[in-house]
BAMARTI-13780 format. One line per field, with one value per residue: residue in one letter; x, y negated, z negated of N, C-alpha, C, O in turn; residue number from 1. Coordinates in steps of 0.001 Angstrom, whole numbers. Layout:
% residues N
aa [A_...]
nu [X_...]
nv [Y_...]
nw [Z_...]
cau [X_...]
cav [Y_...]
caw [Z_...]
cu [X_...]
cv [Y_...]
cw [Z_...]
ou [X_...]
ov [Y_...]
ow [Z_...]
i [NUM_...]
END
This chain:
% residues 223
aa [X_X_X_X_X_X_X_X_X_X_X_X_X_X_X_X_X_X_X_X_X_X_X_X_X_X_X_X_X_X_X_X_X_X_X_X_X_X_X_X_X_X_X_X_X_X_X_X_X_X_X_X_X_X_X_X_X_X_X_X_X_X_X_X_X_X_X_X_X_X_X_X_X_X_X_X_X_X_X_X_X_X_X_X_X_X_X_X_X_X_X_X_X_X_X_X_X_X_X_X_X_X_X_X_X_X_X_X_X_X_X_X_X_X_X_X_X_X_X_X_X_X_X_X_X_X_X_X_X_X_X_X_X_X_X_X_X_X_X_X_X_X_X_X_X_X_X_X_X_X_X_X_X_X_X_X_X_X_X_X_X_X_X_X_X_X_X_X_X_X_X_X_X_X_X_X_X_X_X_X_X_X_X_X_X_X_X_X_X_X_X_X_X_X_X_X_X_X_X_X_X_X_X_X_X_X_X_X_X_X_X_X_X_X_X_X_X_X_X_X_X_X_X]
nu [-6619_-2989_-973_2265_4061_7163_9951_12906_14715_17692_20236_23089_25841_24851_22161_18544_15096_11820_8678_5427_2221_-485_-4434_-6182_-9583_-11396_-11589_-10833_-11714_-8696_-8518_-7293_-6995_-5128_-4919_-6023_-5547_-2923_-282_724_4319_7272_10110_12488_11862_10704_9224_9546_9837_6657_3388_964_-1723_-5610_-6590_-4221_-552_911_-1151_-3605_-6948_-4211_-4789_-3536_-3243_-3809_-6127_-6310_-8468_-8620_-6294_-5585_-5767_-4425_-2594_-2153_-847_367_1685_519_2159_1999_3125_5754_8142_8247_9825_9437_9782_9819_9612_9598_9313_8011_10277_12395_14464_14359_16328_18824_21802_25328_25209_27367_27424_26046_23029_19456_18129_15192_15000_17587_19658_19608_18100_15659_12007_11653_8485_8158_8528_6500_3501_778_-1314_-1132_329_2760_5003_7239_6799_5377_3876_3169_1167_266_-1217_569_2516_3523_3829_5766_6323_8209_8104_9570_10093_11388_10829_12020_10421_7310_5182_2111_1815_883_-564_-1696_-3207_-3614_-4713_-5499_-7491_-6625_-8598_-7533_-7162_-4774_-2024_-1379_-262_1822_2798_1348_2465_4555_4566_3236_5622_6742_5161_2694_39_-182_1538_1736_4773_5690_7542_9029_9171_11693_14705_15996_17837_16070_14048_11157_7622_5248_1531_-50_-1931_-1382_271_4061_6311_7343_10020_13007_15800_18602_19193_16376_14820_15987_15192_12168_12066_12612_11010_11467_10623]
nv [113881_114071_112985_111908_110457_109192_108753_108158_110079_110065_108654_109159_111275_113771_113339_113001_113704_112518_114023_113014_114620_114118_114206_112540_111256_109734_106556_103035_100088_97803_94464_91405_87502_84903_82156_78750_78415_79085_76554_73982_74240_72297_71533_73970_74276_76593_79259_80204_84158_85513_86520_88111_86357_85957_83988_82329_82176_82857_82848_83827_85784_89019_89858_92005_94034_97394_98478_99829_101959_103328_105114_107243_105793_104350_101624_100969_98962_96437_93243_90575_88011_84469_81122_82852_81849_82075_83192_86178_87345_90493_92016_94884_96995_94735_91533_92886_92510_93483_95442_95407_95484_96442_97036_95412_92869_89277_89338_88978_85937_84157_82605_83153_84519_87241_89103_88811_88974_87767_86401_87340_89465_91362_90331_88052_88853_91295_93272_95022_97967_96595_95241_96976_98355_100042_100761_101250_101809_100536_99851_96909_93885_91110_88425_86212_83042_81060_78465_78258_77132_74504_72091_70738_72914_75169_78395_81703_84770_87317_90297_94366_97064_99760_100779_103870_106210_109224_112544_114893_116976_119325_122074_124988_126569_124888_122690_123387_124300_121890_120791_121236_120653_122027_122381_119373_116334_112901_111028_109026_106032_103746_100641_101621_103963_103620_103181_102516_101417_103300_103696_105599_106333_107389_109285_111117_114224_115536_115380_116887_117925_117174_117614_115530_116604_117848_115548_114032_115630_116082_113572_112841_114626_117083_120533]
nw [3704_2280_654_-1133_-3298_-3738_-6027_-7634_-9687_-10534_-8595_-7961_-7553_-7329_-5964_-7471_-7002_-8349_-7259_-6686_-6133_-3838_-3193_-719_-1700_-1750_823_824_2760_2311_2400_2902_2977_2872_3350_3357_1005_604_-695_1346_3004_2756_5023_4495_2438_-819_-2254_-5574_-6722_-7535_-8846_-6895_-6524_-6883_-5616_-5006_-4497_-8027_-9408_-11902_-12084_-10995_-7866_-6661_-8903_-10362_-12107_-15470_-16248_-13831_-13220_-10805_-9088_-5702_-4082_-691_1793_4066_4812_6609_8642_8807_9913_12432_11356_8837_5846_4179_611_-1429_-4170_-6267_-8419_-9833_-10707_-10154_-7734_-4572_-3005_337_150_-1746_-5418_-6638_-5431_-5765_-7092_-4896_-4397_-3792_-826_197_2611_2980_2199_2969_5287_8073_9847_11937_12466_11030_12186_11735_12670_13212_10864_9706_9060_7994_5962_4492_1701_-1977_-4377_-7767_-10833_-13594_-12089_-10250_-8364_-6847_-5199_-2595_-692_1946_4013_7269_9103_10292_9859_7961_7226_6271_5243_5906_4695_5090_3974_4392_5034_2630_-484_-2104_-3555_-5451_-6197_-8324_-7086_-8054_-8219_-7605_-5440_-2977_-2967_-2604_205_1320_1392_3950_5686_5691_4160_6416_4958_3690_2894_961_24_-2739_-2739_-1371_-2403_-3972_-6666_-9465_-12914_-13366_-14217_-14713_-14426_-17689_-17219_-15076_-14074_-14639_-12424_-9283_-9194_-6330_-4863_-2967_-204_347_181_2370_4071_4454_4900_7501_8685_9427_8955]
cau [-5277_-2203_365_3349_5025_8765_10544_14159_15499_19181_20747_24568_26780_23911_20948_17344_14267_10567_7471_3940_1581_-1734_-5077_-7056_-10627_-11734_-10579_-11389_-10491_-8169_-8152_-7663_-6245_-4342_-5125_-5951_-5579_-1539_36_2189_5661_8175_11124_13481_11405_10533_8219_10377_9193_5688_2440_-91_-2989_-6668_-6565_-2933_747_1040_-2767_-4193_-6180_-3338_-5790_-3484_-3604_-4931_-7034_-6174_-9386_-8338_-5305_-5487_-6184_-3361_-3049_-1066_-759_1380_1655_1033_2558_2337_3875_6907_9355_8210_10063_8476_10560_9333_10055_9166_8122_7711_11303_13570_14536_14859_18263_19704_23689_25441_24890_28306_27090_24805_21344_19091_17480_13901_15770_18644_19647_20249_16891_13914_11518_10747_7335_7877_8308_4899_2882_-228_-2960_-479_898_4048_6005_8354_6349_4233_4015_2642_1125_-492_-1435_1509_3723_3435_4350_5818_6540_8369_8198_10438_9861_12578_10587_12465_9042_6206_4304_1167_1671_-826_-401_-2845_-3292_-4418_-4259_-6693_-6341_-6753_-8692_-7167_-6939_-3429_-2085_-444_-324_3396_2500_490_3214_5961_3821_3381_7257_7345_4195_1799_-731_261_1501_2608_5416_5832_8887_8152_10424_13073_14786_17730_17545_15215_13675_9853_7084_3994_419_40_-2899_-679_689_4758_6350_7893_11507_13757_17561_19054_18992_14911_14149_16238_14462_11034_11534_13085_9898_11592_9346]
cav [113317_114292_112150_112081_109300_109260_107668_107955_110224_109597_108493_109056_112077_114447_112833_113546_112784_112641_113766_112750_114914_113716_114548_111385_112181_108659_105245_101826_99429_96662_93482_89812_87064_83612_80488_77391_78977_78530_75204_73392_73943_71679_72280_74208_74477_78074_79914_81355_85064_85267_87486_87649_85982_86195_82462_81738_82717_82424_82661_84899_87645_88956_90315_93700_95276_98678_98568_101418_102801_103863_105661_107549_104539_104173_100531_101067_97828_95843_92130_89844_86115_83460_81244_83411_81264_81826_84596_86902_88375_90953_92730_95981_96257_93090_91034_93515_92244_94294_94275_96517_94843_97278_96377_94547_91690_88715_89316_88334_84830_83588_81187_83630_84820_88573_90281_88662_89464_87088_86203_87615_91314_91336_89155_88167_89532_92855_93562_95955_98499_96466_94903_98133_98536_101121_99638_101587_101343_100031_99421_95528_93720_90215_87914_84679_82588_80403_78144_77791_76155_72920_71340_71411_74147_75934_79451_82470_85497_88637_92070_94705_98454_100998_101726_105312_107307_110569_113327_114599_117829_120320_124089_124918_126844_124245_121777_123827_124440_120183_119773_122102_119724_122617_121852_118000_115498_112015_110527_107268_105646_102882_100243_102345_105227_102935_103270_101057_101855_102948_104532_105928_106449_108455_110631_111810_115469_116051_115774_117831_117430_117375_117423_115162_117484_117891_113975_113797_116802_115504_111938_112890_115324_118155_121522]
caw [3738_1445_376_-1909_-3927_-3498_-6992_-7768_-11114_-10192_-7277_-8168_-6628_-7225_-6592_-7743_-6793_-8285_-6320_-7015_-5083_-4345_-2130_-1222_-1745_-1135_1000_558_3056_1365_3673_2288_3379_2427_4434_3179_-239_-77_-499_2047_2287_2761_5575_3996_677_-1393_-3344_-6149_-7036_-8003_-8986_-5959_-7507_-6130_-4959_-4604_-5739_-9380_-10113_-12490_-12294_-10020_-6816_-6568_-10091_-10454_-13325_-16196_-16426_-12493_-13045_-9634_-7604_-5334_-3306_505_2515_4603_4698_8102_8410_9841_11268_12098_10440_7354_5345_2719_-279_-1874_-5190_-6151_-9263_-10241_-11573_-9546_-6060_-3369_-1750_1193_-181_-2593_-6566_-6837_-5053_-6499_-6720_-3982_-4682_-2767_349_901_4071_3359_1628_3742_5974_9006_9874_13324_11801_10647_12398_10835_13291_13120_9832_10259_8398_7566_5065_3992_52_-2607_-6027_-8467_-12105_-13957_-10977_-9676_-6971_-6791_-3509_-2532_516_2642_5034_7841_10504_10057_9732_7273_7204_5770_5677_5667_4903_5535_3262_5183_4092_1710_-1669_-2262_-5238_-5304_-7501_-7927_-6984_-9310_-7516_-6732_-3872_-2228_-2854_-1459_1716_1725_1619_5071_6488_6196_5382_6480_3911_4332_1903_748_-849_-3257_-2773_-1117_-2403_-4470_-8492_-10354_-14280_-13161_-14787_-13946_-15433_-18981_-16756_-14173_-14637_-14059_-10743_-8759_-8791_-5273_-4202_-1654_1082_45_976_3866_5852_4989_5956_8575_9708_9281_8472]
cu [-4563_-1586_1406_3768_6353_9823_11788_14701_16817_19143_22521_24816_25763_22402_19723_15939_12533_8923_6322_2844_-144_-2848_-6150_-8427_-11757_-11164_-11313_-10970_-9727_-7903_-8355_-6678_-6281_-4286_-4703_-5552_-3842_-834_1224_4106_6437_9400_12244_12944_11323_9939_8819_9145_7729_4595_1487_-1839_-4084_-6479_-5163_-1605_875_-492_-3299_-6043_-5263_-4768_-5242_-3040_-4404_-4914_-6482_-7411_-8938_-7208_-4324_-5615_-4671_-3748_-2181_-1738_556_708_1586_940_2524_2578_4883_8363_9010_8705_9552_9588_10004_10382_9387_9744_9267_9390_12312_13269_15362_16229_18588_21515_23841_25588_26355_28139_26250_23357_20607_17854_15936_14987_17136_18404_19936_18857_15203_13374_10850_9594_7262_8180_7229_3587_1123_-1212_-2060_517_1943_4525_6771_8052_5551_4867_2986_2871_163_-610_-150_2691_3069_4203_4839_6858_7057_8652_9217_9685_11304_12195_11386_11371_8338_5343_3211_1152_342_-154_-1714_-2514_-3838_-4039_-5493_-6430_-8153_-7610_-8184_-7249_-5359_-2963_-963_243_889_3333_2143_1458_4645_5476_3915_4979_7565_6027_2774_1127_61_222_2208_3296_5763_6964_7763_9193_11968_13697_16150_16853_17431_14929_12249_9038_5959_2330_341_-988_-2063_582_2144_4962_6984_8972_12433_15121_17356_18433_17298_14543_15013_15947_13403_10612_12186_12251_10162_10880_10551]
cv [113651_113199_112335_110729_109469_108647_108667_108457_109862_109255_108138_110274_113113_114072_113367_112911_113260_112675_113925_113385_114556_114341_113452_111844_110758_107106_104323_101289_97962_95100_92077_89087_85489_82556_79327_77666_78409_77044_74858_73625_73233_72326_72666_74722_76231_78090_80654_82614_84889_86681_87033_87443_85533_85071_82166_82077_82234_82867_83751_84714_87641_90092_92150_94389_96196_98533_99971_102154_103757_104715_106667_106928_104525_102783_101028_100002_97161_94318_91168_88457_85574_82277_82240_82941_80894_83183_84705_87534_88874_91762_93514_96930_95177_92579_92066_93277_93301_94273_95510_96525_95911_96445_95245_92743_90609_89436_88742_87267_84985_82856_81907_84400_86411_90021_89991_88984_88836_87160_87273_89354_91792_90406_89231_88743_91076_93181_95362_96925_98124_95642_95946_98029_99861_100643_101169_101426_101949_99865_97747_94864_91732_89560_86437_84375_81590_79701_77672_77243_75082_71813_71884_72123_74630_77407_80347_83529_86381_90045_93117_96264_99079_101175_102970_105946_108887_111490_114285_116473_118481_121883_124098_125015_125980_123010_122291_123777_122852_120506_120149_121486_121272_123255_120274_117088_114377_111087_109586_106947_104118_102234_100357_103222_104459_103106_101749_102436_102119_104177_104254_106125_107093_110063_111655_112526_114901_115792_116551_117339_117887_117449_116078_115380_117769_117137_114091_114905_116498_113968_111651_113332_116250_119527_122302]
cw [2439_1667_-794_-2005_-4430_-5042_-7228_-9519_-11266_-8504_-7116_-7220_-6455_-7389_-6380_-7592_-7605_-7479_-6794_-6141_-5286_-3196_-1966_-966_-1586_-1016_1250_1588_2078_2661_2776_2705_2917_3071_3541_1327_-971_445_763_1804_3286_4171_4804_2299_695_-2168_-4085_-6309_-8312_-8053_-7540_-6711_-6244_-5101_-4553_-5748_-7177_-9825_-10425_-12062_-10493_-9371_-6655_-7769_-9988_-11664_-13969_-15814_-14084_-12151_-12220_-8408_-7287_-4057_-1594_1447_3423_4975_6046_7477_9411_8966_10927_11720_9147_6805_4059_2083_-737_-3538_-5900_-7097_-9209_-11191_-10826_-8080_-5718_-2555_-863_1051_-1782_-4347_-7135_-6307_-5902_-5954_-5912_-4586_-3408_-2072_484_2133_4272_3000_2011_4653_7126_9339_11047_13486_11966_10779_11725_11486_13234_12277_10220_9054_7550_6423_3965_2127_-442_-3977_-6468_-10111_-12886_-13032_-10549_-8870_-7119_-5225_-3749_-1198_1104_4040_5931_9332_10751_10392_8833_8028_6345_6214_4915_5389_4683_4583_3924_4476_3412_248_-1563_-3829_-4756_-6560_-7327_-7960_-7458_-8679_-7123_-5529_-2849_-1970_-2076_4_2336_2242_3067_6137_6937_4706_5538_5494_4528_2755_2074_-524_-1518_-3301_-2262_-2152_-3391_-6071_-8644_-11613_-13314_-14051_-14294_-14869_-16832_-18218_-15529_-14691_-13814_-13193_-10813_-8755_-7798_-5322_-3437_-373_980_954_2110_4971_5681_5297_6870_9204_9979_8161_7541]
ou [-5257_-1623_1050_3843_6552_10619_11652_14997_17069_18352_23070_24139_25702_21640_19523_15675_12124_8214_6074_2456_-846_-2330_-6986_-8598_-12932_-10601_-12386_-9824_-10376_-7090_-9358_-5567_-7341_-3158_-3593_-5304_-3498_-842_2304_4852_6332_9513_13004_13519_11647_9858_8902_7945_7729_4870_1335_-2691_-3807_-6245_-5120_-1532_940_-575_-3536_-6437_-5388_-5486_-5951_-2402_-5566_-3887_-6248_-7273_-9305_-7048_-3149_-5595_-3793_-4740_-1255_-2906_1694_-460_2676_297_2839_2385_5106_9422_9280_8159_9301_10359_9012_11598_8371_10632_10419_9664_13434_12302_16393_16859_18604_22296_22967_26064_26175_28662_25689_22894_20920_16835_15817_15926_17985_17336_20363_18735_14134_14197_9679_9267_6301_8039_6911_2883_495_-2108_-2822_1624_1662_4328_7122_9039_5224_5951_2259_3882_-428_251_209_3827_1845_5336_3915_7723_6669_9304_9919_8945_12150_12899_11242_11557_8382_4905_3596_638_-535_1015_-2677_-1455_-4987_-3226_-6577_-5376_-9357_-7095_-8561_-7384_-4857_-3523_214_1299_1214_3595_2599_1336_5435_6112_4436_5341_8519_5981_2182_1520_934_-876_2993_2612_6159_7115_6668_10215_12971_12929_17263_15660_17965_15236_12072_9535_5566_2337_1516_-883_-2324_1523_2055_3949_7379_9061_12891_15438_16249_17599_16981_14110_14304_16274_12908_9591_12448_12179_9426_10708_10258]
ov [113592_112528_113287_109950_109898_107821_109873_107645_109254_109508_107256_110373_113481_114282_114093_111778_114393_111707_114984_112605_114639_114967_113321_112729_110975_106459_104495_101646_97292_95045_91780_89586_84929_82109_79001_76681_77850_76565_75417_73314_73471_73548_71781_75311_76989_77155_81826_82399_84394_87714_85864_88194_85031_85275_81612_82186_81015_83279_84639_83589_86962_90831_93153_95426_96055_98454_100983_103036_104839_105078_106966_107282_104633_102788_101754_100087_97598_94168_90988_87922_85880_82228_82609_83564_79884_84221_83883_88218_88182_91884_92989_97680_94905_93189_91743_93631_93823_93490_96615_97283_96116_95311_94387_91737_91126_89850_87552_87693_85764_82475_81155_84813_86884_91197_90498_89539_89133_88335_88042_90134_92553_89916_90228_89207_92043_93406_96396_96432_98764_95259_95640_97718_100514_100298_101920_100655_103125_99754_97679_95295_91083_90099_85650_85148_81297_80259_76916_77012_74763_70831_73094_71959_74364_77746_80112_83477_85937_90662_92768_96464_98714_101625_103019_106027_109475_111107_114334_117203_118180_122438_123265_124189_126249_122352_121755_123169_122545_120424_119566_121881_121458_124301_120045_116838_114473_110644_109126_107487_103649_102755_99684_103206_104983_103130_100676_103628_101248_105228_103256_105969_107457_111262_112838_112067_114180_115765_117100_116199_118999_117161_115567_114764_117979_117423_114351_115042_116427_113393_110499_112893_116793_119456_123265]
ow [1423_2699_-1489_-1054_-5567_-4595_-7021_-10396_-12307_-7596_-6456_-6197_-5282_-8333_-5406_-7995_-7349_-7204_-7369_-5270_-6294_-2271_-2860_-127_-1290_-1899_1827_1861_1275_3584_2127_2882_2638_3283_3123_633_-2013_1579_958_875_4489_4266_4413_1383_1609_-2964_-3718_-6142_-9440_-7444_-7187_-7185_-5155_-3910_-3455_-6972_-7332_-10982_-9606_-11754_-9474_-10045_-6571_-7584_-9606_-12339_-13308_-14966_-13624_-10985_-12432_-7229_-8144_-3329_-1957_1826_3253_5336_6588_6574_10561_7751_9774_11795_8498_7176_3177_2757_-965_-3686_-6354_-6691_-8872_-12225_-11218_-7405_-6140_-1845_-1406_1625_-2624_-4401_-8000_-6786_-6868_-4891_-5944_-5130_-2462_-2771_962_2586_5325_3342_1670_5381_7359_9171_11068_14428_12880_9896_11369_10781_13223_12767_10826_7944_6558_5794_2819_1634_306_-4589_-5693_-10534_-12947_-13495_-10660_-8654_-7611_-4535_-4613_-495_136_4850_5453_10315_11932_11111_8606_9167_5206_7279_4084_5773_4058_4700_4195_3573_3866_-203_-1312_-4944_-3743_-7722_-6204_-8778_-7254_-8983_-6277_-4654_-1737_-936_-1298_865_3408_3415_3584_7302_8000_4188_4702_4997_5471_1832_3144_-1620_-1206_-3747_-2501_-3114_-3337_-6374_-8361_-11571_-12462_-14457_-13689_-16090_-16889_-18476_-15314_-15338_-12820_-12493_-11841_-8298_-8063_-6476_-3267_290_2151_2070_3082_6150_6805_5676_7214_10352_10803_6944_6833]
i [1_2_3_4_5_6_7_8_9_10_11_12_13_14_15_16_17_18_19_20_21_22_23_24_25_26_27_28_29_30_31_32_33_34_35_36_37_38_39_40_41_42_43_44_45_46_47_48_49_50_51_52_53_54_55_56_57_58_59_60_61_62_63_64_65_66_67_68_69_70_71_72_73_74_75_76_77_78_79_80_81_82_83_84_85_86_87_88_89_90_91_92_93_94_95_96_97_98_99_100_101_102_103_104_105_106_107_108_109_110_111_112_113_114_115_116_117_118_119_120_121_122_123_124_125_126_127_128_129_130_131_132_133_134_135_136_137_138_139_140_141_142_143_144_145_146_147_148_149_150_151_152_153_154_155_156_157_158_159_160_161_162_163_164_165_166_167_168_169_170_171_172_173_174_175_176_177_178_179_180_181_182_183_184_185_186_187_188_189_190_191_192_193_194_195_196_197_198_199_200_201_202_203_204_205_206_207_208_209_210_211_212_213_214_215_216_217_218_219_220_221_222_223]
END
């Protein structure tokens, strides 16, 4: 398996993109899950933004850090909930919320109605897309919950996913051939494709740098 990590040099009138090419050379599975672990909530209550900690939000050590000494470990997961009236925020890295609303607007809070992710997206026995993430060492991940059952609640949520050791791939040739799916690569955005500050390991060589017109013919699936 190939893959590629998608990050964002500009994204003004000419925008640019960074690609991470990698070859995974071995997969873990990643599966854990949140029961009785997270506390009651309240109708109407919230979990402001938090670290995912082994035992429960807030609680150190956080469960999805990649360790330095690992600096090719790559995490890929997606999140299942229950019940489905509980929404998940996510933020990606850690202290920058996610928003699909253009930057003039406020910032998206935990308990608003415009940047969450219903339970019934990603249900917990079938974790979805629409939760999927991509952590690796120095990137972090932070989450807040909602309950809008209009009843207390105990929610769960589920991790499900691989992380990846890879070793990371340099060869132009071999990377131009990826961008045209031959041999087959699969690319992953981190966060979405909108400008954030991010940085990446000290061991990992260079990326490759794209256009526009680049990312939108291979995540579209165009050769």
């Amino acid at each position: 398996m190939n893959l590629a990590i998608c990050l964002p040099i500009s994204v003004g009138r000419d925008p640019k993109y960074a690609l991470y090419f990698f070859r995974v050379i071995r997969r873990f599975p990643l599966h854990r899950t949140y029961d009785s672990e997270l506390p009651e909530l309240a109708a109407g209550e919230s979990v402001e933004f938090s670290i995912m900690g082994e035992s429960e939000l807030g609680r150190e050590p956080d469960t999805l850090y990649v360790w330095e000494e690992r600096p090719f470990r790559i995490l890929h997961f997606a999140f299942g909930i229950r019940p489905s009236e509980i929404w998940l925020y996510r933020a990606i890295p850690a202290d920058v919320p996610q928003t699909g609303w253009g930057y003039k607007v406020e910032a998206p809070r935990v308990g608003d109605k415009r940047d969450y992710i219903p339970g019934f997206l990603s249900p917990y026995d079938n974790p979805t897309v629409a939760t999927e993430c991509v952590l690796y060492n120095k990137l972090t991940i932070q989450i807040g919950l909602r309950n809008d059952a209009g009843r207390p609640v105990r929610p769960s949520l589920r991790l499900l996913g691989a992380g990846y050791d890879t070793i990371q791939i340099t060869n132009k040739s071999l990377i131009e051939g990826m961008l045209r799916q031959r041999p087959p690569c699969r690319f992953l955005t981190v966060g979405g494709l909108r400008h954030f500050t991010w940085v990446v390991p000290d061991a990992w060589a260079p990326p490759y740098e794209v256009d526009r017109a680049t990312i939108e013919r291979i995540l579209a699936g165009g050769g």
